[in-house]
N, C-alpha and C positions, 0 to 999 in steps of 0.2 A: 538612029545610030547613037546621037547624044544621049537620046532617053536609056537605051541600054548601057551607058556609060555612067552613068549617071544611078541608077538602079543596083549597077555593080560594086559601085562606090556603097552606099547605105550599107550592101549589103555585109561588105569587107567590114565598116565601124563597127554595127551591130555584133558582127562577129567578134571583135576585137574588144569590146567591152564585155562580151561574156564571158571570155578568156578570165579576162581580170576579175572578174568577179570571184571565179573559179579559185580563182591562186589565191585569192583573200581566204577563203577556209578552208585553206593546209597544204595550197602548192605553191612551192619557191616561187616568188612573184619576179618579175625583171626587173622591176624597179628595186629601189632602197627598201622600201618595208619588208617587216621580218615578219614570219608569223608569228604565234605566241608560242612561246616556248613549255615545251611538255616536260613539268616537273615530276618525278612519279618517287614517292619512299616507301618504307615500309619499316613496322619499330612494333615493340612489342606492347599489347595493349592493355594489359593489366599487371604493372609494374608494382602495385602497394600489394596485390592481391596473390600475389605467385612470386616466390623467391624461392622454394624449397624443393627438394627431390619429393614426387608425388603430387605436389600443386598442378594444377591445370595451365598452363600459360596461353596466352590469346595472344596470335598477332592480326594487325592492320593494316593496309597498304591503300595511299591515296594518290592520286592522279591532279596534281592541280588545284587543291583545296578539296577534291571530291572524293567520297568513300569508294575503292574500286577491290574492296575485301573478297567480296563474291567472286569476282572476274581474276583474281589474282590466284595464282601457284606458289605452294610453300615449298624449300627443302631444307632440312635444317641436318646439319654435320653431313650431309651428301645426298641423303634419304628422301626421296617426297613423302610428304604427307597427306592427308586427306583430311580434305577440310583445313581450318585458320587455328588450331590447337594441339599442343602437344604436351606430353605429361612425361619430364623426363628420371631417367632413373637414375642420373650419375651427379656427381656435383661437380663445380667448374664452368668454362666457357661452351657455349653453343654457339655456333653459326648460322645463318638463318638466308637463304636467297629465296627473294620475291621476284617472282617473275608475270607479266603480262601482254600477250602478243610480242613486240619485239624489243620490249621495256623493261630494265635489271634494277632492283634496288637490293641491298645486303645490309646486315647487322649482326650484334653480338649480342647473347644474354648470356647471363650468370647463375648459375644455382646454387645456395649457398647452403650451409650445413646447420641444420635447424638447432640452436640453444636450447639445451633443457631449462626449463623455469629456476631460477635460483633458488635453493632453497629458505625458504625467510628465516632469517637472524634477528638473535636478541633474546632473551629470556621472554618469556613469553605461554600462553595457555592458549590452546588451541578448541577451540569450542564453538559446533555450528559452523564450519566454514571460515570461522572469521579469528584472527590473531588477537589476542586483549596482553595487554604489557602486563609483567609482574617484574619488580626491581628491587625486592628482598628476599632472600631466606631465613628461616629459624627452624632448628633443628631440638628439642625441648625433650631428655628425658626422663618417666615420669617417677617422682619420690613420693614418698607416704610425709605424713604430719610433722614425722622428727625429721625430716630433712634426708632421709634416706632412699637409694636408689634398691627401687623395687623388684626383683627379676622372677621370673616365669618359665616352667621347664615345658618347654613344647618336644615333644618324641622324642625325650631325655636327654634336651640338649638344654644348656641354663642360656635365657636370653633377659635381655632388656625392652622394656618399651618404651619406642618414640612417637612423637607426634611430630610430622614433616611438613610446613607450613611456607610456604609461595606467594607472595600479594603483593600488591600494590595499594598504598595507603593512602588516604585522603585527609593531609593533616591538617588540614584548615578548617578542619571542624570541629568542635569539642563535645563528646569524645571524638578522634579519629574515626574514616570510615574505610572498613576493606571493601575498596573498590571492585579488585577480581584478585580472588584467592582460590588455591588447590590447600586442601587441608588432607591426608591421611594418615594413616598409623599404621607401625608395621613393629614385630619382633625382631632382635636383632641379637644374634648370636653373641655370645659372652667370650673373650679370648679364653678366661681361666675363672675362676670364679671371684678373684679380686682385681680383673682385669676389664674395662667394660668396649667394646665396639662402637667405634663411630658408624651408621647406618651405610658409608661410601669406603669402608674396609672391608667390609666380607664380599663376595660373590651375593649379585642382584637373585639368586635362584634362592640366596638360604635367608633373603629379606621374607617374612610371613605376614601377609596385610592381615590386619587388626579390621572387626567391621564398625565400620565411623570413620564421620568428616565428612567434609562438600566441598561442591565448586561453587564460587560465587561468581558472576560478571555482571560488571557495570553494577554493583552495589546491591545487586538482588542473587540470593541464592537459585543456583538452576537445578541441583540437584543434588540428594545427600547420597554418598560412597557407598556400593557395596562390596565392591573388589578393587583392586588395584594392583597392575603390573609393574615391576620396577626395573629398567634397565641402567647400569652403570658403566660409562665410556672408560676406557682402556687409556684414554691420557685428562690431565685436567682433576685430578681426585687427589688432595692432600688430607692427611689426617691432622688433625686439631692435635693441642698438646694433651697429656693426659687428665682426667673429668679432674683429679684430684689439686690440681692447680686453681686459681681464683678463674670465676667465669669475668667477663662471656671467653669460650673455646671458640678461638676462629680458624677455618681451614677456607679449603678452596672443594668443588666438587663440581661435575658433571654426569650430571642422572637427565633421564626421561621418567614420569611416571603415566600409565594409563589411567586411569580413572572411571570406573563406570557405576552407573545406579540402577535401579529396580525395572523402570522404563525402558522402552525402546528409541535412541534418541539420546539418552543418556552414556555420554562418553565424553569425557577432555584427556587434553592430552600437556601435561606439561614439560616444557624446556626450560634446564637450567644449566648455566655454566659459568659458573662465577665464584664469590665466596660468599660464607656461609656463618651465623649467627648462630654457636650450640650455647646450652643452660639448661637447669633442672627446674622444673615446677610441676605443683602439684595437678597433675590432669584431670584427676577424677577422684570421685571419692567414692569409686567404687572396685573391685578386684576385674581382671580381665577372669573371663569365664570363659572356656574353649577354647572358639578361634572370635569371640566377639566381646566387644568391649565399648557396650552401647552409652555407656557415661562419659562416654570423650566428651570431655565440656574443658575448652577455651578459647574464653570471648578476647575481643578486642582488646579491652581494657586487662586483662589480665597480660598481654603479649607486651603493651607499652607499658607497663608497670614494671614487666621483668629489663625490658630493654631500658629502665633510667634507673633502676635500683644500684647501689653500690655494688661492690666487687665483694661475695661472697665465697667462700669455699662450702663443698661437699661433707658435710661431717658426719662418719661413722660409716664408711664404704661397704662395710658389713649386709651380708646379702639379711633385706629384710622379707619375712616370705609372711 
């Protein structure tokens, strides 16, 4: 009788520590010990990579330090979804509920409205993908020997010729170097026949590119002009005072010009908006012939010669032909 007393007793501990063992991994124990506590979230997992309507968004939901993405249910603004991703259409706030057997975590994202790229500012030549600075203009139209302003009847209209010159100068050298320069030439209609056009007062349609001139960057010629498109902004354009006053004629102007060459590849694009360096000098010492005026010749040295020369006037306004 002892022995079965005894035998029922063992049996009762044994039991009573299995118990306990039991409630150590995950039932309410009797005693003080708690079990560990089930922390469960959920946030969204590619935050640098998705901000925008159309982006893909990923969310994540973890259990305690542990990944339980798989095992987890999304619904975001009310909706399940399928699968850990969603691509939304609208911008604004999202709501997101992660759910796991009988475990809630929730969050908010953002979609925000995607920035156009700014447009790049500054004066500047666009060539190859890559911006190259230009920080002067000169606007030079061309005279013969005596000092006379030469004009040219194109579809019996009397114009003038300029030379339209963009660069950036390297004055630390002797002679200076045009670092990156847009050089073209164009006709440029005549108000009256003793009245002559700044190239940024007439309509960019009735500007006629002259064939001559090049682009330079970084101090090497990339390619010599054989057209040139010219657009002129509707605000930003002052007209110089008239040619017959002492140079230099300064105004203010905002043009675009295209630029292209014989090649494919060959295109710049210049922006300018600022003010602007007009004067006469001898361009060539050859006649424009059609639409082409292959003697465009001015160098360097001729541009910084006109820019430190004293203040001259125009003498004999008189159309020389």
């Amino acid at each position: 009788m002892k022995i079965n007393k005894l035998l029922f007793f063992l049996l009762a501990v044994i039991s009573l520590n299995s118990c306990v063992e039991y409630v150590n991994n995950g039932t309410m124990p009797d005693g003080p010990e708690k079990p560990e506590e089930q922390k469960y979230t959920a946030e969204q997992a590619n935050p640098e990579d998705a901000k925008y309507i159309g982006d893909v968004f990923e969310f994540k939901a973890m259990l305690n330090g542990v990944d339980v993405t798989a095992s987890t249910k999304f619904r975001v603004n009310g909706t399940n979804i399928s699968g850990k991703t969603y691509t939304p259409a609208k911008l604004g706030d999202h709501s997101v509920i992660a759910t796991m057997d009988n475990l809630t975590a929730n969050f908010k994202f953002k979609v925000l409205e995607e920035e156009e790229e700014p447009e790049p500012k500054g004066n500047r030549i666009e060539y190859g993908g890559n911006d190259y600075p230009v920080s002067e203009t000169m606007w030079l139209i061309n005279i013969n020997g005596s000092n006379q302003i030469l004009s040219y009847t194109r579809n019996g209209v009397e114009c003038t010729l300029w030379a339209l010159y963009s660069m950036e100068i390297d004055n630390s050298q002797n002679p200076p170097v045009p670092v990156n320069r847009m050089v073209t030439a164009a006709y440029v209609p005549m108000k009256n026949p003793t009245t002559v056009y700044f190239p940024n007062e007439v309509p960019a349609s009735s500007l006629e590119y002259v064939n001559g001139g090049s682009v330079t960057i970084n101090s090497n010629k990339v390619f010599d002009t054989n057209g040139a498109t010219y657009t002129i902004a509707t605000t930003g354009n002052s007209a110089s005072v008239s040619i017959t006053t002492p140079q230099p004629w300064l105004g203010t102007a905002n043009y675009t010009i295209v630029a292209t060459g014989a090649n494919s590849g060959n295109s710049a694009k210049l922006f300018w908006d600022g003010s602007y360096e007009a004067g006469a000098a001898k361009i060539s010492s050859k006649s424009a012939k059609g639409n082409s005026f292959n003697d465009l010749k001015l160098d360097i040295n001729q541009i910084m010669n006109h820019k430190s020369m004293s203040k001259t006037q125009i003498k004999n306004l008189k159309i020389a032909k």
